[in-house]
C-alpha positions, 0 to 999 in steps of 0.5 A: 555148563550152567550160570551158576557154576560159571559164576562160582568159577569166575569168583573163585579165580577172582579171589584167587587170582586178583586179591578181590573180597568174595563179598565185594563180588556182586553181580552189579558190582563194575568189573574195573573198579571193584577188581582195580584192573589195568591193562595188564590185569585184563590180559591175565583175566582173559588168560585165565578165562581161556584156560579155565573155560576153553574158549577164546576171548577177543577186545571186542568180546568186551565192549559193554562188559561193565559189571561182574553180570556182564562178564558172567553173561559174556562167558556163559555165552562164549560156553553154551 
């Protein structure tokens, strides 16, 4: 799966899934402040990255993972 459709893919269920503004959804953008996740959100973000991607995403899978580039990064690699 190439970079672009991964990243088409992770907007749209953010959109979807978290109420996030397409614009706002840049790739220097921080993942925590601009989607305002808690705890529990980050459970439902890594629930739908498996079931929509196939892969499996642990804690430490996100050590570093700051921006929306990061996390595009992080599942691109856990992908391919």
């Amino acid at each position: 799966m190439d970079k672009n459709t991964i990243i088409t893919k992770v907007n749209d269920f953010l959109v979807d899934e978290f109420e996030a503004e397409l614009d706002e959804l840049t790739p220097e953008a921080n993942l925590k402040e601009t989607l305002e996740l808690d705890s529990l959100d980050y459970v439902d973000l890594v629930v739908a990255v498996e079931s929509e991607f196939g892969v499996k995403l642990a804690a430490e899978d996100f050590v570093g993972v700051e921006t929306l580039e990061n996390f595009y990064n992080l599942i691109d690699k856990k992908v391919n």
